[in-house]
DRENBATOR-524068 format. One line per field, with one value per residue: x, y, z of N, C-alpha, C, CB in turn; residue number from 0. Coordinates in steps of 0.2 Angstrom, whole numbers, always signed. Each point is the difference from the previous one (the first is absolute). Glycine has a CB too. Example, Ala and Ser with C-alpha at 12.3 -4.5 7.8 and 13.67 -1.06 7.14 Angstrom:
BEGIN
n_X = (+66, +7)
n_Y = (-28, +11)
n_Z = (+39, -10)
ca_X = (-4, +4)
ca_Y = (+6, +6)
ca_Z = (+0, +1)
c_X = (+4, -4)
c_Y = (+6, +5)
c_Z = (+0, +3)
cb_X = (-9, +6)
cb_Y = (-6, -3)
cb_Z = (+6, -10)
num = (0, 1)
END
This chain:
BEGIN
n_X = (+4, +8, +5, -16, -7, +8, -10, -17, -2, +5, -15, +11, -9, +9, -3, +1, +11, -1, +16, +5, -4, -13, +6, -4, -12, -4, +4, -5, -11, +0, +0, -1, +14, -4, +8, +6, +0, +13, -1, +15, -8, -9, +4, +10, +12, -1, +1, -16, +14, -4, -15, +3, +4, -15, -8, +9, -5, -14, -8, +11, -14, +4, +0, +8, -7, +11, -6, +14, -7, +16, +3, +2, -1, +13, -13, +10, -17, -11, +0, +7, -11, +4, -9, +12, -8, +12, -7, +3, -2, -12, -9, +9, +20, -6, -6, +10, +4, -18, -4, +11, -3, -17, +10, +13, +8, +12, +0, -7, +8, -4, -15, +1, +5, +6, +13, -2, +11, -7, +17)
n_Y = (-6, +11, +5, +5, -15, +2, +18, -6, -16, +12, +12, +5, +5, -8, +17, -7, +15, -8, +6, +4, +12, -11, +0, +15, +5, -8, +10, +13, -2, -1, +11, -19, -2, -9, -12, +10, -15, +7, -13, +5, +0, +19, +1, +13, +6, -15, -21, -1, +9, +11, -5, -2, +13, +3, -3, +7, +11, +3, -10, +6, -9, -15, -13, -2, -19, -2, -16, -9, -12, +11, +1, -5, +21, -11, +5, +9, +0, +6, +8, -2, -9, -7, -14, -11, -9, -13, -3, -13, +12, -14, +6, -1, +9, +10, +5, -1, +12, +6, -1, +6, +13, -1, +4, +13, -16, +10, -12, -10, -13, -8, -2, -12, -8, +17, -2, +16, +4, +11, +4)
n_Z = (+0, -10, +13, -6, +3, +14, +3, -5, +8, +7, -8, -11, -7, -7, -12, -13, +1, -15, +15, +17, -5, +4, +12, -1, -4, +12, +8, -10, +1, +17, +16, -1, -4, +16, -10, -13, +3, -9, -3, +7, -18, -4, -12, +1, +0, +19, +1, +11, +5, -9, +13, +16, +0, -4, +11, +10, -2, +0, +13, +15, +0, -12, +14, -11, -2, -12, -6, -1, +0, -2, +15, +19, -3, +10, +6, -10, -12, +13, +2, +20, +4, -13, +2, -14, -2, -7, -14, +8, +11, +5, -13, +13, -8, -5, +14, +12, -9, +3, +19, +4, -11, +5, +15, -8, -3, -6, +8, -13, +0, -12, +9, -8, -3, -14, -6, +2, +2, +8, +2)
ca_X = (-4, +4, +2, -5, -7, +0, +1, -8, -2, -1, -1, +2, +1, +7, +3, +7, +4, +4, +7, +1, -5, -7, +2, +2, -7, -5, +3, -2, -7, -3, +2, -1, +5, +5, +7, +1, +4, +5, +4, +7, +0, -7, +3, +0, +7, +3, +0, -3, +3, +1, -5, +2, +2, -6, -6, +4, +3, -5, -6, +3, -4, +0, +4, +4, +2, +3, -2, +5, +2, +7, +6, -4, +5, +3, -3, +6, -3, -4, -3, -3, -7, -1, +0, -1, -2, +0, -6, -9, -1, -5, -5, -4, +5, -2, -5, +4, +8, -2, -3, +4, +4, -8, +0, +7, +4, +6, +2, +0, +2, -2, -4, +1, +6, +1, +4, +3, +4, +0, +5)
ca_Y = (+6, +6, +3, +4, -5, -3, +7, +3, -5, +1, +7, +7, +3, +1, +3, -6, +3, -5, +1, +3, +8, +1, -2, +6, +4, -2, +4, +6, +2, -5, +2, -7, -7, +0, -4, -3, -7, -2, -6, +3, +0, +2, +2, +5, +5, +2, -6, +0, +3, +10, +3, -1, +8, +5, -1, +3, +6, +5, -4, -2, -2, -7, -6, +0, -7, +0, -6, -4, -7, +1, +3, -1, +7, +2, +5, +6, +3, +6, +7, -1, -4, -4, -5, -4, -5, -5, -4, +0, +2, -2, +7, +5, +3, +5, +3, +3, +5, +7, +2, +3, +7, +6, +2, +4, -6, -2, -5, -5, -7, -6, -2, -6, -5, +1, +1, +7, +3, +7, +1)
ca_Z = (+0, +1, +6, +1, +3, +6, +5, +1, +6, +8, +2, -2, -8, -1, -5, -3, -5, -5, +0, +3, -1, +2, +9, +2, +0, +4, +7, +0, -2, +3, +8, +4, -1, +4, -1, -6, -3, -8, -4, +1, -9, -3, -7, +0, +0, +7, +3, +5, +6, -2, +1, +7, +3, -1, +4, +7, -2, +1, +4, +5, +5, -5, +0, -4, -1, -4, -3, -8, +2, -5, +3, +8, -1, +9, +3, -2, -6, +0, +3, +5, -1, -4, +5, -4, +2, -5, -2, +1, +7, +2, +3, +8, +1, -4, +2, +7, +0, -2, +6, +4, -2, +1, +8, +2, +2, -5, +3, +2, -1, -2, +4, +0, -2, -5, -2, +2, +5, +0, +6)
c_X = (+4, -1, -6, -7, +0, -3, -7, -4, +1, -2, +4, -2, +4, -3, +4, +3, +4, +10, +1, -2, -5, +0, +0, -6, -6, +0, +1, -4, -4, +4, -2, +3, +4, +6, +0, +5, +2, +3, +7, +0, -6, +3, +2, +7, +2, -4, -5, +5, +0, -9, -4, +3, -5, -5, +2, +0, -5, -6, +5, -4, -3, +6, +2, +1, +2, +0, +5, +1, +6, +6, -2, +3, +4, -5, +4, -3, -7, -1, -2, -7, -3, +0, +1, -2, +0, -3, +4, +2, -7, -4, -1, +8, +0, -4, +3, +5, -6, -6, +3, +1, -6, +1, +9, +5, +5, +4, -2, +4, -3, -4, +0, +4, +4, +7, +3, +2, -3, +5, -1)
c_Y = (+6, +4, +3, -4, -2, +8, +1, -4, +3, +7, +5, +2, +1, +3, -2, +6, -4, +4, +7, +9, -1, +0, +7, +5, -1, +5, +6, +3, -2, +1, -9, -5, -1, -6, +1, -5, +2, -6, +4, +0, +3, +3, +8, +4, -1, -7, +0, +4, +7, +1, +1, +8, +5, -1, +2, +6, +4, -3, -3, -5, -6, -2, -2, -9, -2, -9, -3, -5, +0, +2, +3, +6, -3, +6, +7, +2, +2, +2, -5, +0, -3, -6, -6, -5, -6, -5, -7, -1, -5, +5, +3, +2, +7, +3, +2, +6, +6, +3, +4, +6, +3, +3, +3, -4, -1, -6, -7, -8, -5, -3, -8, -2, +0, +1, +8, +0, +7, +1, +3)
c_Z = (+0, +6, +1, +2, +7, +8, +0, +3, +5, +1, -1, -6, -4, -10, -5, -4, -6, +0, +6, +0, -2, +4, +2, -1, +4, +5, -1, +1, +6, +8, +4, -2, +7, +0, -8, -1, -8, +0, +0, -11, -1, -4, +0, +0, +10, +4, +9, +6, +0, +1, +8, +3, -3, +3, +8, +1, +1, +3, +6, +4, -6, +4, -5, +3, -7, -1, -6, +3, -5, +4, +10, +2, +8, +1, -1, -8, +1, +2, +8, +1, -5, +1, -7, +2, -6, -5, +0, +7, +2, -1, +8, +2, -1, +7, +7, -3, +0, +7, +4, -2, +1, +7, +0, +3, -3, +2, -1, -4, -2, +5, -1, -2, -10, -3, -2, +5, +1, +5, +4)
cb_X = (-9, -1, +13, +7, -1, +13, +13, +1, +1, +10, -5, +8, -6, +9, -2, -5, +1, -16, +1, +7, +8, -5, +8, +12, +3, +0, +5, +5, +1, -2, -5, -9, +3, -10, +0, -3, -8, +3, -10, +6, +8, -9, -7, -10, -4, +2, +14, -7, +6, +11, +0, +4, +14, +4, -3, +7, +8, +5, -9, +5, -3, -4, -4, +4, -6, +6, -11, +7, -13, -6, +5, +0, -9, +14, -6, +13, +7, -3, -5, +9, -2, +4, -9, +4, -6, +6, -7, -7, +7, +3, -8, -13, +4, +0, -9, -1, +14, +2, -5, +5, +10, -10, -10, -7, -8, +1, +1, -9, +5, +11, -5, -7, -8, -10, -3, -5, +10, -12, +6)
cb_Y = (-6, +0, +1, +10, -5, -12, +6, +6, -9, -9, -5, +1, +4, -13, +6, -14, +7, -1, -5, -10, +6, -2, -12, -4, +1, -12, -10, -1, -2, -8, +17, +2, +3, +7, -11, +9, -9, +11, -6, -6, -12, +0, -10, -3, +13, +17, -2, -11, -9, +1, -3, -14, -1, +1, -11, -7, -3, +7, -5, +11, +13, +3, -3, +15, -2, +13, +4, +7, -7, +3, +5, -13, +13, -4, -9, -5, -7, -1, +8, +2, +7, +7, +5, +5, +9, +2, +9, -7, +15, -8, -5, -9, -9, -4, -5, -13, -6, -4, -10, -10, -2, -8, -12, +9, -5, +12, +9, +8, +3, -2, +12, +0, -10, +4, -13, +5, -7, +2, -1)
cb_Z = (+6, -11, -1, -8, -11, -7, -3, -8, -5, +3, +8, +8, +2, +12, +7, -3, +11, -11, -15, -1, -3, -7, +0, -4, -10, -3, +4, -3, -12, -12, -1, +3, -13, +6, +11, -4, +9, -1, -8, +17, -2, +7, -6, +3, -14, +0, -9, -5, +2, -13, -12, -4, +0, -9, -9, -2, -8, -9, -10, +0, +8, -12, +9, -4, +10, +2, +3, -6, +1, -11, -16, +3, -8, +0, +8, +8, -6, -3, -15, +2, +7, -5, +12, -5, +9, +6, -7, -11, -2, +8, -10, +6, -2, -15, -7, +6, -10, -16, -1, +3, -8, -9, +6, +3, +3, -3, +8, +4, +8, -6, -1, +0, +12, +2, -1, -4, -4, -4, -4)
num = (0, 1, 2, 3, 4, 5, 6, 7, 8, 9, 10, 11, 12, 13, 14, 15, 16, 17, 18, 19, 20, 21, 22, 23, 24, 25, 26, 27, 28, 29, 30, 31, 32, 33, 34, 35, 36, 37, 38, 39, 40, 41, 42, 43, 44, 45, 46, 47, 48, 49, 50, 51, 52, 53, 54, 55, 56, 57, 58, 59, 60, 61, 62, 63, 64, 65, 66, 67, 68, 69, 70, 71, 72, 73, 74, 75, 76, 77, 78, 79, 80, 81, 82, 83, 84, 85, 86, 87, 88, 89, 90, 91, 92, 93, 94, 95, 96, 97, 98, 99, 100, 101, 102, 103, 104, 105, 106, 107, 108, 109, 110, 111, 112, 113, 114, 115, 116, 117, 118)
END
């Protein structure tokens, strides 16, 4: 199941972008955003992490969860509070992480027996 189908079963309203600078214009337009999940690989000219720091940058009050089954960043490649979360994940992984960032939990941790991380 895709991430945005698994996020809107559990009740949020989620927003899709096909690429980073439509991501961007979103969150420009749009004051009620409060997490944005990415894939670290999307198409275009600025990859999920450049869109990470930017988001960082100009939305401070945006959480920030980041997604790849290709690559695992260190925590020195992202933006502070930035959280990741490795594929394949569990739908109810997903949803817990993005729960925890909707309530202000950056902090949060794995729970279950999944095979996500977050540092």
């Amino acid at each position: 199941m895709v991430a945005a189908d698994v996020l809107s079963e559990a009740g949020f309203t989620v927003l899709e972008s096909t690429n980073a600078e439509e991501a961007l214009t979103v969150l420009q337009t749009r004051s009620d955003v409060r997490v944005l999940f990415t894939d670290v690989n999307m198409p275009g000219a600025l990859d999920g992490l450049g869109l990470a720091q930017i988001v960082h940058e100009r939305a401070p009050d945006v959480s920030i969860l980041i997604g790849s089954g290709r690559i695992r960043p260190s925590p020195g490649e992202l933006p502070p509070g930035v959280r990741f979360i490795a594929k394949p994940y569990a739908s109810s992984t997903l949803t817990e992480a993005v729960c925890a960032l909707v309530q202000g939990h950056r902090e949060w941790r794995v729970t279950s027996t999944s095979p996500a991380t977050l540092p």
